[in-house]
PQR file of N, CA, C, O and H, with PARSE charges and radii, in Angstrom:
ATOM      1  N   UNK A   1      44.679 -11.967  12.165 -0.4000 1.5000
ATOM      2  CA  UNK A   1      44.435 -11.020  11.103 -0.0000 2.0000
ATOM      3  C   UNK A   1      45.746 -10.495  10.524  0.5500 1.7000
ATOM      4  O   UNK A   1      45.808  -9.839   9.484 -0.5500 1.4000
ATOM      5  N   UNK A   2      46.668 -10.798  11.193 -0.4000 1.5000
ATOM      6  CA  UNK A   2      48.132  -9.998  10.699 -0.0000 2.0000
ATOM      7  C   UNK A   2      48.249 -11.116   9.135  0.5500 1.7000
ATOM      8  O   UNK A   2      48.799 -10.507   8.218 -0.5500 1.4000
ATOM      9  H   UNK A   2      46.619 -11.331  12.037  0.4000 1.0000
ATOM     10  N   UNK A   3      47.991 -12.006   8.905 -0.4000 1.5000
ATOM     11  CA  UNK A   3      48.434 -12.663   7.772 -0.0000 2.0000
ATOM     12  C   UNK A   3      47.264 -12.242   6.037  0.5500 1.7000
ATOM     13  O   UNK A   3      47.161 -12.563   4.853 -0.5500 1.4000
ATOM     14  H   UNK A   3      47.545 -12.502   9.650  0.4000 1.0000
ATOM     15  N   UNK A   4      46.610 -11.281   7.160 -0.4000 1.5000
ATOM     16  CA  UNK A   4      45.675 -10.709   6.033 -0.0000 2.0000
ATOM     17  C   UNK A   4      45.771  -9.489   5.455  0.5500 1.7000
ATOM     18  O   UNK A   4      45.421  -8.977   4.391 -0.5500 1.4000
ATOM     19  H   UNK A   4      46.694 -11.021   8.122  0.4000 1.0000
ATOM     20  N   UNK A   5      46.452  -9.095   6.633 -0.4000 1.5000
ATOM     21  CA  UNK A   5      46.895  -7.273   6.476 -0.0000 2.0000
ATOM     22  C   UNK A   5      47.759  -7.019   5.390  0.5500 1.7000
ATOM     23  O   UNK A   5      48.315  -5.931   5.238 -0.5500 1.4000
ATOM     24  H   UNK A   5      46.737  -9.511   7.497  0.4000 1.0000
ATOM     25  N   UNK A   6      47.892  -7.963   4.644 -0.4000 1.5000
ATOM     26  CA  UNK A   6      49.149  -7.861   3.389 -0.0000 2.0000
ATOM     27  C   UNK A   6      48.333  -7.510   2.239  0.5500 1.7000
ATOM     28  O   UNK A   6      48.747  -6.915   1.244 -0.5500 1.4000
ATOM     29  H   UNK A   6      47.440  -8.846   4.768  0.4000 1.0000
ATOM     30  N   UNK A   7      46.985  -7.972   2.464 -0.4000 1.5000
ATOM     31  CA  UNK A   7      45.854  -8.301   1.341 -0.0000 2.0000
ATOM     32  C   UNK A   7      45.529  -7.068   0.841  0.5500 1.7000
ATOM     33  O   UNK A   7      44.871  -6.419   1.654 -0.5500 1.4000
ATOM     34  H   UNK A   7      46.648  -8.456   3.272  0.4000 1.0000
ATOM     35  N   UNK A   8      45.850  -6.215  -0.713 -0.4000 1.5000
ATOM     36  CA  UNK A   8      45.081  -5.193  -0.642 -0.0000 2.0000
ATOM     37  C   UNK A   8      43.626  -4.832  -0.870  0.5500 1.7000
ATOM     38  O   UNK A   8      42.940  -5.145  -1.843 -0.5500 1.4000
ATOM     39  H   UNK A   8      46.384  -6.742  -1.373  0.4000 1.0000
ATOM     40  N   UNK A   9      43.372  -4.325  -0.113 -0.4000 1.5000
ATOM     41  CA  UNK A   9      41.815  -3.439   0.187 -0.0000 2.0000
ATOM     42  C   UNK A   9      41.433  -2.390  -0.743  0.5500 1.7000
ATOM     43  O   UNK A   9      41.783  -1.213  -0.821 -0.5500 1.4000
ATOM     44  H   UNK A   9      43.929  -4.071   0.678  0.4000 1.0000
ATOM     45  N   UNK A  10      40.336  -3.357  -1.681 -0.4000 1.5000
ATOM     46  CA  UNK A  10      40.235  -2.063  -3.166 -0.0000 2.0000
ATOM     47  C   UNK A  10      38.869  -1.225  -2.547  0.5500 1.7000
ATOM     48  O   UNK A  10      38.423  -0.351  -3.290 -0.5500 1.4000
ATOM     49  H   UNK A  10      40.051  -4.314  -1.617  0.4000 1.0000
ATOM     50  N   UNK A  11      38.258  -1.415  -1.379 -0.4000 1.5000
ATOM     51  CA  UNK A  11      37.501  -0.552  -0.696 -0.0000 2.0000
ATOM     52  C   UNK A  11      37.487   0.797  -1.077  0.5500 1.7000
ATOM     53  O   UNK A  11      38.011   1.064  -2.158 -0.5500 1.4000
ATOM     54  H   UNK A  11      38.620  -2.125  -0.776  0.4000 1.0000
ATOM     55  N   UNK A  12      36.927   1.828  -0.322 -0.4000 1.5000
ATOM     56  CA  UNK A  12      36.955   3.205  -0.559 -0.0000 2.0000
ATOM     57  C   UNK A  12      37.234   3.595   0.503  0.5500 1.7000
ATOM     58  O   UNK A  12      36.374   3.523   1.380 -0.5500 1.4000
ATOM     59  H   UNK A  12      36.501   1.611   0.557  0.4000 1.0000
ATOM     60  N   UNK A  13      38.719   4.223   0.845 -0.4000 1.5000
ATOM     61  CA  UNK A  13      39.022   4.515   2.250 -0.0000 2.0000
ATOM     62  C   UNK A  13      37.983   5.332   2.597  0.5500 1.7000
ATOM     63  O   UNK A  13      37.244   5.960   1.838 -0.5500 1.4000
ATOM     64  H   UNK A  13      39.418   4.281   0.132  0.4000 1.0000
ATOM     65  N   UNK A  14      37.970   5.284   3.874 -0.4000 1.5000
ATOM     66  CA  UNK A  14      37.250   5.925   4.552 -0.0000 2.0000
ATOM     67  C   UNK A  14      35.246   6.005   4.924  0.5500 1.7000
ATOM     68  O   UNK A  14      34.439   6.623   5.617 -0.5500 1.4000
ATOM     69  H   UNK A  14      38.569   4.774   4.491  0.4000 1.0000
ATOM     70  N   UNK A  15      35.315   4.856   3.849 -0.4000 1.5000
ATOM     71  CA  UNK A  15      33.645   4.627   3.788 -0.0000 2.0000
ATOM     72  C   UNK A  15      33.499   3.082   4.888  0.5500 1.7000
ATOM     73  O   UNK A  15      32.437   2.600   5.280 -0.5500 1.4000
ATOM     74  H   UNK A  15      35.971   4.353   3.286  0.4000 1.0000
ATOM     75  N   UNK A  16      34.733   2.626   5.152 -0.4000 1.5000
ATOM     76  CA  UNK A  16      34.175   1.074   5.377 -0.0000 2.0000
ATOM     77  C   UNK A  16      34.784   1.110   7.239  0.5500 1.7000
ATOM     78  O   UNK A  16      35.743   1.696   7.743 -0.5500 1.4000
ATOM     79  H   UNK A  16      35.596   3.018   4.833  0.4000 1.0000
ATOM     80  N   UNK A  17      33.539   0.053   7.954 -0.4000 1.5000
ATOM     81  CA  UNK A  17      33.886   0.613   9.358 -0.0000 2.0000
ATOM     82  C   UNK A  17      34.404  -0.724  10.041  0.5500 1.7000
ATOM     83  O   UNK A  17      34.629  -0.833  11.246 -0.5500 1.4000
ATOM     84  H   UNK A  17      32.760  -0.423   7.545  0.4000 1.0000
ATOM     85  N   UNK A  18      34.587  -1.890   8.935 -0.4000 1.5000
ATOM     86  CA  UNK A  18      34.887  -2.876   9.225 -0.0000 2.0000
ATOM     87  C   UNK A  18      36.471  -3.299   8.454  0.5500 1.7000
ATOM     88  O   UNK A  18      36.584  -3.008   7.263 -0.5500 1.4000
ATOM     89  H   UNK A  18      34.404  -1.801   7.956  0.4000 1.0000
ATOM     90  N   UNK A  19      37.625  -3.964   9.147 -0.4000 1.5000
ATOM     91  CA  UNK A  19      38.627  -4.137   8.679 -0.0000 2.0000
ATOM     92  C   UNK A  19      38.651  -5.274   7.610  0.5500 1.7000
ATOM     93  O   UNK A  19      37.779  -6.136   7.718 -0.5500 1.4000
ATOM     94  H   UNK A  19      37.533  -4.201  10.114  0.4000 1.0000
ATOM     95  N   UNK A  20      39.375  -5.353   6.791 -0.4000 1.5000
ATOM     96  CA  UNK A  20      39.677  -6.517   5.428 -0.0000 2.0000
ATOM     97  C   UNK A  20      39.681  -7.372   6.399  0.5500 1.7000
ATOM     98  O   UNK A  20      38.864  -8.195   6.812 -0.5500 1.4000
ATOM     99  H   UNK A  20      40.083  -4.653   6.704  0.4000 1.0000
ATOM    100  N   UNK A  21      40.787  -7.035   6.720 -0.4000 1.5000
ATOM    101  CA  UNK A  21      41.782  -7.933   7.699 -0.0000 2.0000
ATOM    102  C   UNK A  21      40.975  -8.935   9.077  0.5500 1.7000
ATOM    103  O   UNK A  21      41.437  -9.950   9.597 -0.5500 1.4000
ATOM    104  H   UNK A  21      41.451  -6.367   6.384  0.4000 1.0000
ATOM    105  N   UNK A  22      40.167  -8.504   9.276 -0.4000 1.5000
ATOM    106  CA  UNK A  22      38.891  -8.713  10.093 -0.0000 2.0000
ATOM    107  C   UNK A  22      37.722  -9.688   9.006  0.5500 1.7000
ATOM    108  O   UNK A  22      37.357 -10.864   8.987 -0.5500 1.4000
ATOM    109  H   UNK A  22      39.792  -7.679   8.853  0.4000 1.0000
ATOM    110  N   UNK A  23      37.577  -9.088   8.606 -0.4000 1.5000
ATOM    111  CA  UNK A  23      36.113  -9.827   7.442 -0.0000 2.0000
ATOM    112  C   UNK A  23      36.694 -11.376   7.296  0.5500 1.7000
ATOM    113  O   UNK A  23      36.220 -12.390   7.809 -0.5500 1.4000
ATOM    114  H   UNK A  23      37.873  -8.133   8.621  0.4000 1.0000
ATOM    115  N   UNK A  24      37.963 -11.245   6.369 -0.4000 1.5000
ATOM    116  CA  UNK A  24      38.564 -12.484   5.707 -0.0000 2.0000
ATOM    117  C   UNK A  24      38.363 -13.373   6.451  0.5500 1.7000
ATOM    118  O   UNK A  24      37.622 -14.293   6.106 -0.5500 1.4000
ATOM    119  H   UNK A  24      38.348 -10.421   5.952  0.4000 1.0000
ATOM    120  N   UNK A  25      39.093 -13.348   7.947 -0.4000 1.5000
ATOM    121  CA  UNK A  25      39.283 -14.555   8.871 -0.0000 2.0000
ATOM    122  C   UNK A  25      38.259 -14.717   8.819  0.5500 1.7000
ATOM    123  O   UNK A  25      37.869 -15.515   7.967 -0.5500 1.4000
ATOM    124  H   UNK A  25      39.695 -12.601   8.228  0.4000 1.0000
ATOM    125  N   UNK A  26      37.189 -13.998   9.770 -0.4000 1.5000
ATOM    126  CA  UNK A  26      35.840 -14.361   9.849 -0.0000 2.0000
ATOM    127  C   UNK A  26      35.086 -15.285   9.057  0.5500 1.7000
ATOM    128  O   UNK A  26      34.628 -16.382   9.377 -0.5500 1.4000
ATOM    129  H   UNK A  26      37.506 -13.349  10.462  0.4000 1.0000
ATOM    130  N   UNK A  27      35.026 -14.617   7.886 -0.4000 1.5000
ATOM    131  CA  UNK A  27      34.825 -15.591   6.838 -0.0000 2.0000
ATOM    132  C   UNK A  27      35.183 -17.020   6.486  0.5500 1.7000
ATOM    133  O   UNK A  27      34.391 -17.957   6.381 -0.5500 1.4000
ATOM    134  H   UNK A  27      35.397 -13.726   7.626  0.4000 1.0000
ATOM    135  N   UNK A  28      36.341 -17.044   6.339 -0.4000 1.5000
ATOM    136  CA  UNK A  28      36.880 -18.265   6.189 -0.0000 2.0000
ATOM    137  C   UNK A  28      36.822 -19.341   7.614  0.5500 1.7000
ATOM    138  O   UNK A  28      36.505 -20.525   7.494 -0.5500 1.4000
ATOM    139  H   UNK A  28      36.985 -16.283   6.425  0.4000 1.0000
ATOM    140  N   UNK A  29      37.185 -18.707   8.962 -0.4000 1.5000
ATOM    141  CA  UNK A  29      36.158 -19.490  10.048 -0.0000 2.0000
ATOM    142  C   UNK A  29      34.946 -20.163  10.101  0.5500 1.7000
ATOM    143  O   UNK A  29      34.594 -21.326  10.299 -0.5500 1.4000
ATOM    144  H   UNK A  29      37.442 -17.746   9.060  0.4000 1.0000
ATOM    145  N   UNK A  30      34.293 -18.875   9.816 -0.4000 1.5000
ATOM    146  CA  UNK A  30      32.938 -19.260  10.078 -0.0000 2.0000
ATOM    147  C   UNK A  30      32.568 -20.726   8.842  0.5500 1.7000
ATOM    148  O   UNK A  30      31.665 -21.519   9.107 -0.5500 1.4000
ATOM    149  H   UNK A  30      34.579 -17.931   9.655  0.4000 1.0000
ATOM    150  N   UNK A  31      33.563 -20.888   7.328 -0.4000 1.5000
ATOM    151  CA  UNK A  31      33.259 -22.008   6.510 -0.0000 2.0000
ATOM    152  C   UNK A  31      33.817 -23.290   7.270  0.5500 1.7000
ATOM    153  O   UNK A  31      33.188 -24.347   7.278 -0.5500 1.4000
ATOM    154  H   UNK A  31      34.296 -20.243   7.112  0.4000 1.0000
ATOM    155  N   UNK A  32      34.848 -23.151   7.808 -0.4000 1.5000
ATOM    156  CA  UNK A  32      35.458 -23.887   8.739 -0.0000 2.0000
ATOM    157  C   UNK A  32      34.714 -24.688   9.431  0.5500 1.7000
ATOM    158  O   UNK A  32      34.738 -25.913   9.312 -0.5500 1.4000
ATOM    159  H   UNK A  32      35.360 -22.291   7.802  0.4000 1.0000
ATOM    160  N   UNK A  33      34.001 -24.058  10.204 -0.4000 1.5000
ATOM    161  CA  UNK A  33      33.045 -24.415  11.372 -0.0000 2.0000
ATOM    162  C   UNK A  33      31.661 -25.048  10.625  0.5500 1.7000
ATOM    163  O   UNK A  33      30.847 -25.640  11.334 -0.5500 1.4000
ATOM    164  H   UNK A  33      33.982 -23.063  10.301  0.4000 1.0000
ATOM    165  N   UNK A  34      31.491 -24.946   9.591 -0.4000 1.5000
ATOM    166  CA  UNK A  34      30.528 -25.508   9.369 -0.0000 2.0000
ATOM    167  C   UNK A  34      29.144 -23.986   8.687  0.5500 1.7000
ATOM    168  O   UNK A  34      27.928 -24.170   8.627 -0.5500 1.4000
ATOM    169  H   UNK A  34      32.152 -24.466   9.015  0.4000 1.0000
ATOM    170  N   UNK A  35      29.661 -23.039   8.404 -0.4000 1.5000
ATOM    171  CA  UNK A  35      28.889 -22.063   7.897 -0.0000 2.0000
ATOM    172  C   UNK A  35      28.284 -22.070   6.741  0.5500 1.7000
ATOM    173  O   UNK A  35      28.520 -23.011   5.984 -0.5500 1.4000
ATOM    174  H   UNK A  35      30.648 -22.889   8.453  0.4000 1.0000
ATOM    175  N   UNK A  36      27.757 -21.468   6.508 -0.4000 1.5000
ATOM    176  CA  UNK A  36      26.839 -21.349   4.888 -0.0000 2.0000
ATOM    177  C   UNK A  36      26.554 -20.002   3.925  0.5500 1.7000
ATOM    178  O   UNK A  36      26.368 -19.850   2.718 -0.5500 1.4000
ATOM    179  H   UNK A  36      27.566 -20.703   7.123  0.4000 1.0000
ATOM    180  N   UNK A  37      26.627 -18.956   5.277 -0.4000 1.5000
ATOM    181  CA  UNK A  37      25.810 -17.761   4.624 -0.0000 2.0000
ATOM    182  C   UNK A  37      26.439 -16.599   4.987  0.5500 1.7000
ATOM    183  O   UNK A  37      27.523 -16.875   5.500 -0.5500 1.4000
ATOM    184  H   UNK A  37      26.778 -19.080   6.258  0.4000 1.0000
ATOM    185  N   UNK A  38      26.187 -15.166   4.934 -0.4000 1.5000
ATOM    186  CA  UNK A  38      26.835 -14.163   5.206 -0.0000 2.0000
ATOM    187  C   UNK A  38      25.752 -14.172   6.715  0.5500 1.7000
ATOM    188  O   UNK A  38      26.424 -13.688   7.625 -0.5500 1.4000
ATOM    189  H   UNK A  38      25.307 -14.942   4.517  0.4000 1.0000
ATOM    190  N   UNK A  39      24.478 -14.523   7.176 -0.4000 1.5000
ATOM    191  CA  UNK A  39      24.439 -14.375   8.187 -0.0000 2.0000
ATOM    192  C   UNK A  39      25.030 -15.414   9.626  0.5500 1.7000
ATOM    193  O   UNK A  39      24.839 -15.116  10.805 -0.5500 1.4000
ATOM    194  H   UNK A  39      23.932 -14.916   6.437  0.4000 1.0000
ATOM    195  N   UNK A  40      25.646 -16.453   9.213 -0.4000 1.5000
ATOM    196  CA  UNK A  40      26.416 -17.407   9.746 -0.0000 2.0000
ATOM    197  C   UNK A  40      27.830 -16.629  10.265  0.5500 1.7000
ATOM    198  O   UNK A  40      28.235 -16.456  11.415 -0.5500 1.4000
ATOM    199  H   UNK A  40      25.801 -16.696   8.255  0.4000 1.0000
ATOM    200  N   UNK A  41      28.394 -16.246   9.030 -0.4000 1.5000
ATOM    201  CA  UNK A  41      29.564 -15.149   9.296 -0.0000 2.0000
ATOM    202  C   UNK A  41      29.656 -13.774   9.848  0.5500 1.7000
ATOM    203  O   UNK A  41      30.677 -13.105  10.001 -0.5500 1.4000
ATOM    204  H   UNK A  41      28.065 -16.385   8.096  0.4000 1.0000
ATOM    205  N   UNK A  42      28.356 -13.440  10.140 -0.4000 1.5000
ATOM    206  CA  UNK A  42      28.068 -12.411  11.020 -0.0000 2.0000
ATOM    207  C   UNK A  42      27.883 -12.845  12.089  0.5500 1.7000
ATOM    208  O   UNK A  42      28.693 -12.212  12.767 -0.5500 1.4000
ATOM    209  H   UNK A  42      27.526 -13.985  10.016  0.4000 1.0000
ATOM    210  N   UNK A  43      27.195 -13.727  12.959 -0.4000 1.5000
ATOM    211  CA  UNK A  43      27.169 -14.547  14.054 -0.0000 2.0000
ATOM    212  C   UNK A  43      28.499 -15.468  14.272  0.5500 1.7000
ATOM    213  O   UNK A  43      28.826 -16.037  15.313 -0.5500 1.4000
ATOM    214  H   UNK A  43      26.537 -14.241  12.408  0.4000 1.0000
ATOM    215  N   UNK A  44      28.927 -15.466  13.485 -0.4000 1.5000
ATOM    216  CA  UNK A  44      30.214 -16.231  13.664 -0.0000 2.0000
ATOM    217  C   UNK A  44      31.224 -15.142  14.678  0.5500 1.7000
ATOM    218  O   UNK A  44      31.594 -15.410  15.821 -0.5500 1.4000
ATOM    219  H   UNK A  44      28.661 -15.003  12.639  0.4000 1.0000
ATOM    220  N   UNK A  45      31.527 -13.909  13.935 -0.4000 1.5000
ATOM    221  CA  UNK A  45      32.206 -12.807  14.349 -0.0000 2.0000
ATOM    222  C   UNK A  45      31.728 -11.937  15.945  0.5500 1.7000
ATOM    223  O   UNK A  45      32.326 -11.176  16.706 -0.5500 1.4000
ATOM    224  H   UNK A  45      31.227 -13.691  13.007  0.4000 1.0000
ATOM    225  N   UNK A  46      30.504 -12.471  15.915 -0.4000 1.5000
ATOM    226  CA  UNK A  46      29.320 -11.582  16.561 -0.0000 2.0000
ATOM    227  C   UNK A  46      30.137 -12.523  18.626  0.5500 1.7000
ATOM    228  O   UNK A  46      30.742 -12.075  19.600 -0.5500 1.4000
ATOM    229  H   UNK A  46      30.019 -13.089  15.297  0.4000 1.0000
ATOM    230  N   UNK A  47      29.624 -13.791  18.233 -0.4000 1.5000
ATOM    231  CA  UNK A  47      29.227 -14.930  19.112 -0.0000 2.0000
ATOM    232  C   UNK A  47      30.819 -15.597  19.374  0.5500 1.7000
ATOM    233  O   UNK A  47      30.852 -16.495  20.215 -0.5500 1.4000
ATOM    234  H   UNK A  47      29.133 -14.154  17.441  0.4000 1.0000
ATOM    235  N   UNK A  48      31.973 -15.267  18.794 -0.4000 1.5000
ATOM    236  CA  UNK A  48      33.345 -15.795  18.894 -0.0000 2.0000
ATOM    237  C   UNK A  48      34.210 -14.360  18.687  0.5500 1.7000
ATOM    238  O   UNK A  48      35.437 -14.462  18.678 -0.5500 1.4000
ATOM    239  H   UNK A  48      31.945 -14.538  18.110  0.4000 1.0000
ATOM    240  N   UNK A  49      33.743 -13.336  18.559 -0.4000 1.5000
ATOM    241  CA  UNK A  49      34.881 -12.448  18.218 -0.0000 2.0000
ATOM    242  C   UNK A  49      35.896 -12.341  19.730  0.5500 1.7000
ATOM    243  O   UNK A  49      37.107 -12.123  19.699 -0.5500 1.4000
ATOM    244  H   UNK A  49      32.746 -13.253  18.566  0.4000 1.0000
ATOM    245  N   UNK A  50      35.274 -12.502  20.705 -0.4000 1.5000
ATOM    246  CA  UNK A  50      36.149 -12.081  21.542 -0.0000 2.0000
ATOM    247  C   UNK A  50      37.087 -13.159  22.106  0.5500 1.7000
ATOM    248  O   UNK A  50      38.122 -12.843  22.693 -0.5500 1.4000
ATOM    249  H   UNK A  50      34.290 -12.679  20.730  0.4000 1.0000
ATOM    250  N   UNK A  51      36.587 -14.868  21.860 -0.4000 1.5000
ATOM    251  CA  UNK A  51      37.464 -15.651  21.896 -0.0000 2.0000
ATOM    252  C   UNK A  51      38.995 -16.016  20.778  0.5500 1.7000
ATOM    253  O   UNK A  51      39.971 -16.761  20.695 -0.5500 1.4000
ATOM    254  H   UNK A  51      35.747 -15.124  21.383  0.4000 1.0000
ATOM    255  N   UNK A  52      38.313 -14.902  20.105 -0.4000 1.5000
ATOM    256  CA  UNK A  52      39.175 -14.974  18.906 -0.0000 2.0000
ATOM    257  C   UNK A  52      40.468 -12.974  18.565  0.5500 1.7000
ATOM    258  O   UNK A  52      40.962 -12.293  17.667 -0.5500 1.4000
ATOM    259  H   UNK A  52      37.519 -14.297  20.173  0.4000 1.0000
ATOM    260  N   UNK A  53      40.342 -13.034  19.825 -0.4000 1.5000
ATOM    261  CA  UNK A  53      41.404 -11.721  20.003 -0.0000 2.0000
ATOM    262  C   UNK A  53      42.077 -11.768  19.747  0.5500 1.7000
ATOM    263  O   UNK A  53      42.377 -10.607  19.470 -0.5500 1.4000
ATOM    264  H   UNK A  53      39.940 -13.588  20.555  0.4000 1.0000
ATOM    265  N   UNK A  54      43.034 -12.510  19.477 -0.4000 1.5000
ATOM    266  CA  UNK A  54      44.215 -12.559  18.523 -0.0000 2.0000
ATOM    267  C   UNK A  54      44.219 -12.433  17.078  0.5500 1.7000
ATOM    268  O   UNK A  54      44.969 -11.758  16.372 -0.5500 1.4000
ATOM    269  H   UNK A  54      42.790 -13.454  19.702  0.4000 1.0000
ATOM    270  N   UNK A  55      43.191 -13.249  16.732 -0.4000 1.5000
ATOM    271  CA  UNK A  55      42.727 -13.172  15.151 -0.0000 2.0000
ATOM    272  C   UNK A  55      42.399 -11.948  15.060  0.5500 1.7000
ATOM    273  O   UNK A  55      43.249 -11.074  14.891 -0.5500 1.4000
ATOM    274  H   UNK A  55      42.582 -13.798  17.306  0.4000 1.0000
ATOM    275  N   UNK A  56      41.078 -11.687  15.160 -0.4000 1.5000
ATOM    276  CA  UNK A  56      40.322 -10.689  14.831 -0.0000 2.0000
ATOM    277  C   UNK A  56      40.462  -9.239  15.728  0.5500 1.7000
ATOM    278  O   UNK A  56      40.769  -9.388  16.911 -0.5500 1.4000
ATOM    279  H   UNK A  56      40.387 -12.397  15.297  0.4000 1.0000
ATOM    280  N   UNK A  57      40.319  -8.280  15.386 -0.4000 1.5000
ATOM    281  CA  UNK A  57      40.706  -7.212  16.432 -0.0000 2.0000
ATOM    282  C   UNK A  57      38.994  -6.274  16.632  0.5500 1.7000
ATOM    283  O   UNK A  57      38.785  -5.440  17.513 -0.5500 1.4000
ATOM    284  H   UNK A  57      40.070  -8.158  14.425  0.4000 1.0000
ATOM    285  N   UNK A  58      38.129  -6.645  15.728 -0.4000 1.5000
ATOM    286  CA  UNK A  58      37.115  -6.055  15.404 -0.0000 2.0000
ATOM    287  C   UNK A  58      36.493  -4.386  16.295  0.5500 1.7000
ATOM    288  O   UNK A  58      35.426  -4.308  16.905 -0.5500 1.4000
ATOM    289  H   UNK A  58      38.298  -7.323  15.013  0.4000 1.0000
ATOM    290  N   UNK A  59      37.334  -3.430  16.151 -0.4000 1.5000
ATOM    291  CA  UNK A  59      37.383  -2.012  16.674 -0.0000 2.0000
ATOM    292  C   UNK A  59      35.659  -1.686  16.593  0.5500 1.7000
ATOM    293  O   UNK A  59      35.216  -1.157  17.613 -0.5500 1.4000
ATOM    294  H   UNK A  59      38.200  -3.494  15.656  0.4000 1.0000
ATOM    295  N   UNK A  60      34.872  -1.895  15.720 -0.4000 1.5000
ATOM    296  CA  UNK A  60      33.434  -1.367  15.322 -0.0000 2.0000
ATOM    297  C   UNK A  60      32.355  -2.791  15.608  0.5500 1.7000
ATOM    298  O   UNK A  60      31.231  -2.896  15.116 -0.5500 1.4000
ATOM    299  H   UNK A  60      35.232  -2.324  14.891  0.4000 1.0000
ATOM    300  N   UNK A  61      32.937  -3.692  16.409 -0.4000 1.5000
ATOM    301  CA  UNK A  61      32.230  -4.973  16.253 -0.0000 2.0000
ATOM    302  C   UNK A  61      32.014  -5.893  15.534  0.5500 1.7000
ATOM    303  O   UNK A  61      32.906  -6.114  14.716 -0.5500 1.4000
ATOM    304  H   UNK A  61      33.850  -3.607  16.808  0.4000 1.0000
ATOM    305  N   UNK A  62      31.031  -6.634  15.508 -0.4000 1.5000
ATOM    306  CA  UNK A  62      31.241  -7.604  13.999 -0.0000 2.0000
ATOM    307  C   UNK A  62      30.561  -7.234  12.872  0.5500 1.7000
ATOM    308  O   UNK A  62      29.552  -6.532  12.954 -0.5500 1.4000
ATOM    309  H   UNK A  62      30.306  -6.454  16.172  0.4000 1.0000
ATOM    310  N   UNK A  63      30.978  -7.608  11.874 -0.4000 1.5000
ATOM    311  CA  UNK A  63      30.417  -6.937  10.555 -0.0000 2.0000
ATOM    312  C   UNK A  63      29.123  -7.615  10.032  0.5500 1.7000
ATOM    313  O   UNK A  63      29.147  -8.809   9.733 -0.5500 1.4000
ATOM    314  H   UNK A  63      31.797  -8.178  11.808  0.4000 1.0000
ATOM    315  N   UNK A  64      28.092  -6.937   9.925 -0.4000 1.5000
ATOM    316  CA  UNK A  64      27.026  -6.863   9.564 -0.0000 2.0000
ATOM    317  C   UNK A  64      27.059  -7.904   8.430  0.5500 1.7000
ATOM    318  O   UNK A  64      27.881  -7.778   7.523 -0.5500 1.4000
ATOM    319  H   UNK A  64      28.072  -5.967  10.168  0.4000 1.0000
ATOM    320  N   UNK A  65      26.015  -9.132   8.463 -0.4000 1.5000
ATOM    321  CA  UNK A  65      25.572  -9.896   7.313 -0.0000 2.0000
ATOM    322  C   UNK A  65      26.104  -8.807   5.799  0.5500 1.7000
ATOM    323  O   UNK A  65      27.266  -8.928   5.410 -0.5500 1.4000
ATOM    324  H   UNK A  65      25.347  -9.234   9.200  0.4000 1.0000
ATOM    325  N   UNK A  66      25.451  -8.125   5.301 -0.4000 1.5000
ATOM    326  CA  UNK A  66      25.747  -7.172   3.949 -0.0000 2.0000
ATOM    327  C   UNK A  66      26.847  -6.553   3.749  0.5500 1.7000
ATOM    328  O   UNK A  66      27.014  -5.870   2.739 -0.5500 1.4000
ATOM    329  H   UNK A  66      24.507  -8.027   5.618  0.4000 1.0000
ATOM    330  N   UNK A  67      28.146  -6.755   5.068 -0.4000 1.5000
ATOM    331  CA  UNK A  67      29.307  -6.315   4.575 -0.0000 2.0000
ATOM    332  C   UNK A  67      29.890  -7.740   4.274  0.5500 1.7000
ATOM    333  O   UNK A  67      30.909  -7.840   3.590 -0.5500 1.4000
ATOM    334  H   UNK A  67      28.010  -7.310   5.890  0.4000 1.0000
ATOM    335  N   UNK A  68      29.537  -8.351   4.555 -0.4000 1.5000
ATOM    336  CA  UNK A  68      30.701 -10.090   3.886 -0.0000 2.0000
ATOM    337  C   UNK A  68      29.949  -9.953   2.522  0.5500 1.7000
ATOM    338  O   UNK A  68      30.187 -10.738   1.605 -0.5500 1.4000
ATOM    339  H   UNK A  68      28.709  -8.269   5.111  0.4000 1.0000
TER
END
């Protein structure tokens, strides 16, 4: 996630419980692997986040299908 943390976040501080920096990888993994959908990329994050501790740091868990 450090190569994402550069990315700016037009979010609304303080409303969002999931990191940019977090989502992106996820995202782009989960197409990697063979994904399709925002609920793929929620199970993606969900079912690999913790093999993926370096990448992802996910403080609130994985992000809900409707936040990708």
């Amino acid at each position: 996630s450090q190569y994402f943390r550069g990315i700016e976040d037009p979010r609304v501080q303080g409303r969002c419980r999931h990191l940019l920096s977090d989502i992106l990888p996820a995202a782009l993994c989960t197409y990697l692997t063979g994904g399709v959908d925002y609920q793929d990329m929620h199970l993606f994050a969900k079912d690999r986040g913790k093999q993926l501790q370096g990448l992802l740091e996910l403080p609130n868990g994985a992000p809900p299908a409707d936040t990708f």
